[in-house]
PAZADREN-119714 format. One line per 3 residues: number of its first residue (from 1); their letters; for each residue z, y, x of C-alpha. Coordinates in steps of 0.05 Angstrom, whole numbers. Example, Ala and Ser with C-alpha at 12.3 -4.5 7.8 and 13.67 -1.06 7.14 Angstrom:
BEGIN
1	AS	156 -90 246 | 143 -21 273
***
This chain:
BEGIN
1	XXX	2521 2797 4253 | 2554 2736 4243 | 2619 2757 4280
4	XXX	2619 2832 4246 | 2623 2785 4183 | 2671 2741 4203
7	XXX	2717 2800 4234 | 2706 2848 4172 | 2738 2778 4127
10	XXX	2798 2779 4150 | 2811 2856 4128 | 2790 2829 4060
13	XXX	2844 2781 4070 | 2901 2833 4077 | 2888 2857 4009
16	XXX	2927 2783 3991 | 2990 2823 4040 | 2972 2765 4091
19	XXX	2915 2747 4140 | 2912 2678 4086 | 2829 2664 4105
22	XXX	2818 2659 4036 | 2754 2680 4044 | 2734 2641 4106
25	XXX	2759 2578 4073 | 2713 2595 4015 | 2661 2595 4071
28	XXX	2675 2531 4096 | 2678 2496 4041 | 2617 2524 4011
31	XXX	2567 2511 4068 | 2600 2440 4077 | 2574 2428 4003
34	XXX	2505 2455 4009 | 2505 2408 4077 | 2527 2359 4038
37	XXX	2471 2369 3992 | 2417 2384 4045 | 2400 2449 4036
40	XXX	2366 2488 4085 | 2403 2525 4148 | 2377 2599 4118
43	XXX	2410 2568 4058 | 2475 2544 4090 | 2484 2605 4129
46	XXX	2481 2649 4066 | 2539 2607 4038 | 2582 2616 4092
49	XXX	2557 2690 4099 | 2568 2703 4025 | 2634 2660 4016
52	XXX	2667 2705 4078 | 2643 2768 4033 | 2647 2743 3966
55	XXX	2719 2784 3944 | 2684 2845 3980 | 2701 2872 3903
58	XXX	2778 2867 3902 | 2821 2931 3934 | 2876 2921 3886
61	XXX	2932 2874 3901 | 2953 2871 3836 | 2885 2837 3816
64	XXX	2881 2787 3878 | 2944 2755 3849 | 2911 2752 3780
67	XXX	2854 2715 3806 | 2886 2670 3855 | 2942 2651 3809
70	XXX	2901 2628 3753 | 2842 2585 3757 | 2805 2628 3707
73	XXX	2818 2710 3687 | 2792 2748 3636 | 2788 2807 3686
76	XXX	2754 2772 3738 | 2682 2799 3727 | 2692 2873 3746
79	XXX	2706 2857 3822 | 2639 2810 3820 | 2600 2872 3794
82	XXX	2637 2922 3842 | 2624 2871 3900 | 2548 2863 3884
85	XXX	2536 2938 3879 | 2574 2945 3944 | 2533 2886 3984
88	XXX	2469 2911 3940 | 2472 2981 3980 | 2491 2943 4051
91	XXX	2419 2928 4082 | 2447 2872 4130 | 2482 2845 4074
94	XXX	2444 2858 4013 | 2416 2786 3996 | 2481 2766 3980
97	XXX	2487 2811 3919 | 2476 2766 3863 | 2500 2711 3893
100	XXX	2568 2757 3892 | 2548 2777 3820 | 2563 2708 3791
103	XXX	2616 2680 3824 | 2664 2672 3765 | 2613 2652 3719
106	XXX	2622 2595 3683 | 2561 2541 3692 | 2550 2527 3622
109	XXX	2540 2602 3614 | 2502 2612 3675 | 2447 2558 3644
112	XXX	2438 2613 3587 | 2426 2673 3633 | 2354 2685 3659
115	XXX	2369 2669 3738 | 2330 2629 3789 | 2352 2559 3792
118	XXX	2372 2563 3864 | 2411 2631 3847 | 2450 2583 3784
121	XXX	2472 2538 3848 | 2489 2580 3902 | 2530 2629 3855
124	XXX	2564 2571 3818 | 2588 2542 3885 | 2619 2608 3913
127	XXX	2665 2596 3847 | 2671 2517 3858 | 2695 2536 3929
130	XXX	2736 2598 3906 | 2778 2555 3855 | 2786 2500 3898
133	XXX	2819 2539 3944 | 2862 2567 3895 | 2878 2494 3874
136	XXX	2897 2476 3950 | 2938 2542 3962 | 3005 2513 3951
139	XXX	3000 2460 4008 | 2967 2494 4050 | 2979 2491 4133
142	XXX	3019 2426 4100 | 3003 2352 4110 | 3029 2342 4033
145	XXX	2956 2365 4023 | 2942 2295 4038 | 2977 2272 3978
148	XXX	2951 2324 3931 | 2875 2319 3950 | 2859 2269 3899
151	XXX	2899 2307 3844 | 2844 2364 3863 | 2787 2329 3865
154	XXX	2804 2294 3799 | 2817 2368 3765 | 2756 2393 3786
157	XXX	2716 2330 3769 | 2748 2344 3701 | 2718 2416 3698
160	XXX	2647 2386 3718 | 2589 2418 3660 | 2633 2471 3638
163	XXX	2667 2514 3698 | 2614 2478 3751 | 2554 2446 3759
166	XXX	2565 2374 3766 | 2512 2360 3824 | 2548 2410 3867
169	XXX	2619 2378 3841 | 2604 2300 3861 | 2575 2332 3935
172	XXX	2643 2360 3936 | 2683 2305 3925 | 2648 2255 3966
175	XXX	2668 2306 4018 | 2739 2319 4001 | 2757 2237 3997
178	XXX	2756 2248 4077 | 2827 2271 4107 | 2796 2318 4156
181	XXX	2763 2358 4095 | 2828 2391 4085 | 2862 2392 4156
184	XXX	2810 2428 4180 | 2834 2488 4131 | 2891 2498 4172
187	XXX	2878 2569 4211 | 2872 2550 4285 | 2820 2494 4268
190	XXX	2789 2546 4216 | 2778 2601 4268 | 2750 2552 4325
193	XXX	2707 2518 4271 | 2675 2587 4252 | 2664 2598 4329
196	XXX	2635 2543 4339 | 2582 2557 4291 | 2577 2631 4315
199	XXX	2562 2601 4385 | 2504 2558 4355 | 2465 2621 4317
202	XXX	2409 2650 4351 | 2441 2729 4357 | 2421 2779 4296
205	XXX	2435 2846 4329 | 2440 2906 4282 | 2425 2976 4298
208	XXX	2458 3026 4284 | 2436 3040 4218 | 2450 2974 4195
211	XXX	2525 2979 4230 | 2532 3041 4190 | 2526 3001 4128
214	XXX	2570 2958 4128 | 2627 3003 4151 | 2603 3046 4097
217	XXX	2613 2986 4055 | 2688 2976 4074 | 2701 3040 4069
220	XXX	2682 3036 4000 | 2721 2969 3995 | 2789 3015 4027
223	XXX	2778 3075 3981 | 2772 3028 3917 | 2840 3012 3915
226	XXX	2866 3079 3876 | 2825 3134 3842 | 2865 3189 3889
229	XXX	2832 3169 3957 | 2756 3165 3924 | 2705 3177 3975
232	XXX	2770 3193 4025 | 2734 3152 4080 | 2669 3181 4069
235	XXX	2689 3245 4071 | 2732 3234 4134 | 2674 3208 4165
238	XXX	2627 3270 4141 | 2674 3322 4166 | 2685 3278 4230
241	XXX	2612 3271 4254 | 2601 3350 4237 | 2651 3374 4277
244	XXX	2628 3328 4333 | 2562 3361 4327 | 2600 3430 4332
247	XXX	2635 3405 4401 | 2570 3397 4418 | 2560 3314 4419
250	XXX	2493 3281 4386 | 2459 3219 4377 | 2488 3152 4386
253	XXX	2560 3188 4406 | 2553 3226 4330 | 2545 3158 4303
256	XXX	2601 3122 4317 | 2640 3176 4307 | 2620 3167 4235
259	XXX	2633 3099 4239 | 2697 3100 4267 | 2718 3155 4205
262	XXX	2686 3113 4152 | 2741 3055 4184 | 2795 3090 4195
265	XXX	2838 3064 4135 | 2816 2995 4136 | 2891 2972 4157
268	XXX	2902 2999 4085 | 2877 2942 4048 | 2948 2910 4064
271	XXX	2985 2968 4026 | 3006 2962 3955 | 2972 3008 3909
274	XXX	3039 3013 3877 | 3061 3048 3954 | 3005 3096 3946
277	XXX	3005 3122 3880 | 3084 3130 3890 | 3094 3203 3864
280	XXX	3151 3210 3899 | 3180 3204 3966 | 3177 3136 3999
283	XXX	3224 3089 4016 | 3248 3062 4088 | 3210 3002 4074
286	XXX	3150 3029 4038 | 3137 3075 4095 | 3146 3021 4142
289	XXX	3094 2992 4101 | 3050 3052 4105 | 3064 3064 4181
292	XXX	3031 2997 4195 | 2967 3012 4164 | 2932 3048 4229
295	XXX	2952 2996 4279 | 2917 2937 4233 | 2860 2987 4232
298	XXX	2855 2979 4306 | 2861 2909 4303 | 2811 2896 4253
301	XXX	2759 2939 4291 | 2777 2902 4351 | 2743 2842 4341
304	XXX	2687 2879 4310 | 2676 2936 4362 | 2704 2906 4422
307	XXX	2655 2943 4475 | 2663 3011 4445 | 2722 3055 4431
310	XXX	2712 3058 4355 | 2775 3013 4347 | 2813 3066 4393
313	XXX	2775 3130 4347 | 2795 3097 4279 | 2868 3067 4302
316	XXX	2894 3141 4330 | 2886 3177 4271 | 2963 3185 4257
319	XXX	2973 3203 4336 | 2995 3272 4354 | 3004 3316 4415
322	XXX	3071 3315 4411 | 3082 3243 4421 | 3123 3225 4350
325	XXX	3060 3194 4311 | 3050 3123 4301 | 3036 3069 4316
328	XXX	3023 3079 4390 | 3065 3142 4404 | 3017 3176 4443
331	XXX	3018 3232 4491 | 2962 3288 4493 | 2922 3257 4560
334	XXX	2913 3185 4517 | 2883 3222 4457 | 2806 3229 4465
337	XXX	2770 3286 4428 | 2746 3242 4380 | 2812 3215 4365
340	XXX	2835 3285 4352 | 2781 3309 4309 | 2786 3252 4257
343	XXX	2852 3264 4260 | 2848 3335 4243 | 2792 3303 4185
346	XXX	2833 3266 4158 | 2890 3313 4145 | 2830 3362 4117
349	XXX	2815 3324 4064 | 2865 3290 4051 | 2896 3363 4030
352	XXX	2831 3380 3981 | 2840 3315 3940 | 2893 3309 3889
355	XXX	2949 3258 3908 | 3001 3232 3868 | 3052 3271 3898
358	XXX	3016 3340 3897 | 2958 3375 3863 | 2887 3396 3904
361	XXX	2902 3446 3962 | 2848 3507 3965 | 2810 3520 4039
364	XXX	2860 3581 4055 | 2918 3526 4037 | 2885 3473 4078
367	XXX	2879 3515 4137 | 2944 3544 4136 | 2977 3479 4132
370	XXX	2931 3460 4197 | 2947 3511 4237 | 3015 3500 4217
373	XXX	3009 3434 4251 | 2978 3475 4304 | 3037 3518 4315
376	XXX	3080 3455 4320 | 3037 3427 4375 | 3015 3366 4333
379	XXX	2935 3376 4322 | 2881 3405 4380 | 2882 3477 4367
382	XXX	2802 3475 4381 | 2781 3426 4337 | 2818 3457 4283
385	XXX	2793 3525 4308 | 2722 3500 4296 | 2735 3483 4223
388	XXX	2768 3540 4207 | 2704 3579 4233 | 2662 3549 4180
391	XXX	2712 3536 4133 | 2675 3531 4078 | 2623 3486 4098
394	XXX	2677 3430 4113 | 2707 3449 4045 | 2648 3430 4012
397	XXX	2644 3365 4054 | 2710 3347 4035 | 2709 3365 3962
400	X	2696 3294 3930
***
């Protein structure tokens, strides 16, 4: 659990174009202020759990830069509402939900809403932590951090009973007066620090179910970022796990089949929704930018699905027989069935959605543009054979 959480973070961080552990720094600094403060280790733990997830809510890069390049934005409710409803519907994760819901609430308004008292201080700090990362962005991976702390703690001491509860600001900066508060930011000390605690948890193991909801989850998170891939992943991952069924694989196999379709875009989150809604061709760069996308899907799912060959599943979708897809180049003998059957998904419904650069595609257009690809030796002529025999059935799958 705790290292699905910790691996899923960093694909929220790509959404700021960088791995910047924005998230995991939130973490940090949260559950070293409820520490601080002596809260429980259930307590503690959700911090760290709910500061890793806590922009679960932003797709869009053009609102990450709104929200970490101001310390307060008009706009920044909407991804707090869109991240609780996502975490809400996430059984492993669900008990973050309104801790997510309030992050960018000011305290003094937060006093007037009808919450728990212990909700008022555990959403408040995920925005203490949030903005004081935004504060220490500039000198970060820097030792002028060292100069600048006290500039910090003195702005946020100055927001104290409006923006944050001042309890949970003095914990803070009897914490930050240390050096070693803010050099252990840095991303190699980061990483082994959030091992280290990983290495200390008694093992939550989550079945499958569970697995399937929080990849579900991301692949809400992906799909978010522009109205033309709605549901995409979903769907993907629908048409994926049918035709695996139709091949004749069940059970556990079906399942991560699923799960690697509902993933299969993560590496997405890095790419500009100003790149995807181009409605025109791209350029060198932006499909450079574009190309990379399946590669950072398979290392995302790498740290999260090390033992299994979901990372290899989701990662090949952009492979063909031929040998000219990216970003491995494969040849036919390294694609497994299941590589070629969400790739042949993907390309399905990808065609019955409207895109900015074309209108919705009927079934008979879909499939002829398949077995097109057929013809050229790109997709499995079975696999695309077996949706073609129940064409309709996958057309209603697809249709968002």
């Amino acid at each position: 659990m705790h290292e699905a959480i910790a691996a899923l973070s960093g694909a929220l961080d790509l959404v700021g174009v960088d791995e910047v552990r924005h998230g995991k720094r939130v973490a940090m600094i949260a559950r070293g202020v409820a520490d601080r403060l002596g809260w429980s280790a259930t307590d503690r733990m959700a911090m760290l759990h709910a500061g890793m997830l806590h922009d679960c809510g932003v797709s869009r890069i053009h609102e990450h830069r709104q929200l970490t390049e101001t310390l307060e934005w008009d706009g920044a409710e909407d991804h707090c509402i869109r991240g609780a409803e996502y975490l809400a519907a996430c059984r492993p994760v669900a008990h973050l939900a309104d801790d997510i819901r309030y992050h960018h609430t000011r305290w003094r308004t937060l006093l007037e809403l009808p919450l728990a008292p212990d909700l008022r201080l555990r959403t408040n700090l995920l925005f203490l932590a949030d903005r004081i990362d935004v504060l220490q962005a500039p000198f970060l991976n820097s030792e002028h951090i060292l100069n600048e702390f006290s500039n910090i703690i003195a702005r946020i001491r100055g927001l104290a009973g409006l923006l944050f509860c001042p309890e949970l600001v003095e914990a803070f900066a009897e914490l930050a007066e240390v050096e070693a508060f803010w050099l252990a930011m840095e991303p190699e000390y980061l990483d082994e620090d959030l091992r280290v605690i990983g290495a200390g948890l008694e093992p939550v193991l989550l079945d499958m179910a569970e697995l399937k909801d929080l990849a579900t989850l991301f692949s809400r998170v992906v799909d978010a970022k522009t109205p033309f891939t709605d549901e995409h992943s979903q769907r993907v991952a629908l048409i994926a796990r049918e035709l695996g069924a139709d091949f004749g694989l069940s059970g556990c196999h079906l399942e991560q089949i699923e799960i690697a379709g509902l993933l299969h875009d993560i590496g997405k989150l890095r790419v500009s929704e100003d790149i995807i809604n181009k409605p025109g061709g791209l350029t060198p760069s932006e499909r450079a930018t574009m190309h990379r996308h399946s590669y950072d899907t398979f290392r995302i799912l790498l740290r999260v699905f090390a033992d299994s060959k979901i990372p290899i599943w989701a990662g090949y979708h952009h492979e063909t027989l031929v040998g000219d897809g990216y970003p491995f180049r494969s040849q036919p003998k390294e694609l497994d069935l299941e590589c070629r059957i969400i790739a042949v998904a993907d390309i399905f419904q990808a065609l019955i959605q409207v895109r900015p650069y074309r209108p919705s595609v009927t079934a008979e257009e879909a499939l002829a543009d398949l077995r097109r690809r057929v013809a050229e030796g790109k997709l499995d002529p079975d696999v695309v054979g077996k949706l073609a025999a129940r064409a309709e059935a996958y057309y209603q799958l697809a249709s968002a």
